[in-house]
N, C-alpha and C positions, 0 to 999 in steps of 0.2 A: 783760806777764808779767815778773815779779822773776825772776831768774835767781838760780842755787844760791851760797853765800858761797863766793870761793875757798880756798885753805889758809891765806891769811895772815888770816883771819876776816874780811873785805871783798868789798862787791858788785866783782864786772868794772868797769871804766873806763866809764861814761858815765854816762847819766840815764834812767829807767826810770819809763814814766808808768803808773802804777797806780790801783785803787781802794783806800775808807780798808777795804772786809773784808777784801781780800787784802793790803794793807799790817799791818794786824793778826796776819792768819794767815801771816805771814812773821816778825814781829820780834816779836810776842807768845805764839800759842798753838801756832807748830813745838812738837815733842817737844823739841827741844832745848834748849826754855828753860823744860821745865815742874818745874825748882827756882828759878828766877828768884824771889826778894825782888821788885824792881822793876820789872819791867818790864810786868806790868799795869796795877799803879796809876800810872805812869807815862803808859801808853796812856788810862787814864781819867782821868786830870788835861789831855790833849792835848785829850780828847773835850770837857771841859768848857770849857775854853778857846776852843775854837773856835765850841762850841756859843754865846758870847758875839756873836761876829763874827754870827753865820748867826741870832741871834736881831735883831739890829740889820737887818740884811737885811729879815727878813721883816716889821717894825715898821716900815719907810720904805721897803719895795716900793713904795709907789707916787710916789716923789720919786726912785728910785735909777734909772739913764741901766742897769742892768745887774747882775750881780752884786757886791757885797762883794770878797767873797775866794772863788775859785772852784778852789783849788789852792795848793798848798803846797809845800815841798821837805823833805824829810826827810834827814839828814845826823846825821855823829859818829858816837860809840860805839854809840848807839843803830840804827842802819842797821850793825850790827857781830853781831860770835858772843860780843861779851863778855856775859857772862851775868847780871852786874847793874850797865847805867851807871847813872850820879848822873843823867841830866839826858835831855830831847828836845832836840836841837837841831833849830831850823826857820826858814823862813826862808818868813814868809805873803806872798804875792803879793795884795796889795790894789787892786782898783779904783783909780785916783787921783783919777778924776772921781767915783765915788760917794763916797768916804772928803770930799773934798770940799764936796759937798751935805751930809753930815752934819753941817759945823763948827759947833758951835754947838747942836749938838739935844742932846737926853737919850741920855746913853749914848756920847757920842761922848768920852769920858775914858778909854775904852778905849784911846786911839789913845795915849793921852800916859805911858800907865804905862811905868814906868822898866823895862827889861831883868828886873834885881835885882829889882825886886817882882814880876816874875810867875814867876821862876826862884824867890825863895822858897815862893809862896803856890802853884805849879804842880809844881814840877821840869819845868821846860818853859823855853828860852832861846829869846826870838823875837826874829829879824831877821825888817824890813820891807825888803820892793820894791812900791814905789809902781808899780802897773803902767799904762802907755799906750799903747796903739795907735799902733804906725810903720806908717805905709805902705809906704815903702820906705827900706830900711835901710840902701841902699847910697849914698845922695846927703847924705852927713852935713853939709858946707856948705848944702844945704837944710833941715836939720832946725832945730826950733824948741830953746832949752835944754833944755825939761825932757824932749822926745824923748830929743835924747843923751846927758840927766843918768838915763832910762831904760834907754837900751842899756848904758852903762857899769855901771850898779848891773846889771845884769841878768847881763849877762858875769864882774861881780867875783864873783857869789855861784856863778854856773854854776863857775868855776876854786876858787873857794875848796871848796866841798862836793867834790870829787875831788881833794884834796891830804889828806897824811895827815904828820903829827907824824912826824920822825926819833923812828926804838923809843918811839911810844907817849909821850914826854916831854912834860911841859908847856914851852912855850918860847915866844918869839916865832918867825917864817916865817923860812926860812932860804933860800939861794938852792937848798939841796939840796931844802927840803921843796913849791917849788914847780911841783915837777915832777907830772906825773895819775898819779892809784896808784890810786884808787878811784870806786866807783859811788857813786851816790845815788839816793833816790824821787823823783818828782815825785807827789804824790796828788792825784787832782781828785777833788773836792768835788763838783761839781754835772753835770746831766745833758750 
């Protein structure tokens, strides 16, 4: 369940696993954004975006170790009460071992679009987390690289998405803005 924005137009501090209708019916069709410019065709630009990923899916279901991309994080203004950001910011959690099987197929040019091209042709910013399977997270001297090069990206994006710009600024991080001030989505995709 999403929880209510608090006054400073921000989810509560943590991470909040949802579905994509009830992700929509929070940050798109609330009353309170039904004079939003953006923020549908925003949502239907995410839709279509993703719909890319989950079409790759079901094209190489039968080579894929699993799902694609099974979940997402939703962060920024967009996860916010402003009533018309510029942008989705997200952050897809892809399979590593299936995004892998794919190198080389049709349609895996997906993977290589540049940030910039899919923030123009979407209004959508996507960061990747190559996701893998830790067994156990706590024997790090046992883990393999790309394990710990997992946990680390996994942790940088979990602190980044609950950190929020001192008033709103564009800026580089500061040692103040690294402090948790905000919630985010997690949206899962799949059953």
């Amino acid at each position: 369940m999403i929880p209510v924005f608090n006054q400073d137009g921000h989810l509560p501090l943590g991470r909040y696993s949802t579905s994509p209708d009830q992700a929509r019916a929070v940050l798109v069709d609330d009353p309170q954004f039904a004079s939003s410019a953006t923020r549908p065709g925003l949502w239907e630009n995410l839709e279509t975006y993703l719909a890319e990923f989950l079409y790759l899916e079901e094209k190489y279901a039968h080579l894929l170790p699993g799902p694609l991309l099974d979940r997402i994080w939703l962060g920024g203004s967009f996860v916010s009460t402003k009533l018309d950001p510029r942008n989705v910011d997200v952050t897809l959690i892809i399979n590593k071992e299936a995004k892998d099987v794919l190198k080389g197929r049709q349609g895996a040019g997906l993977f290589t679009r540049s940030r910039a091209s899919v923030l123009s042709k979407y209004g959508v910013s996507p960061l990747y987390l190559n996701y893998k399977p830790v067994v156990s997270v706590f024997k790090l001297d046992e883990l393999e690289d790309d394990e710990r090069t997992y946990l680390a990206a996994r942790g940088a994006w979990d602190d980044w998405w609950q950190r929020r710009r001192q008033s709103g600024l564009q800026q580089e991080p500061t040692l103040e803005s690294c402090v948790p001030r905000r919630g985010y989505l997690e949206v899962v995709l799949s059953d």
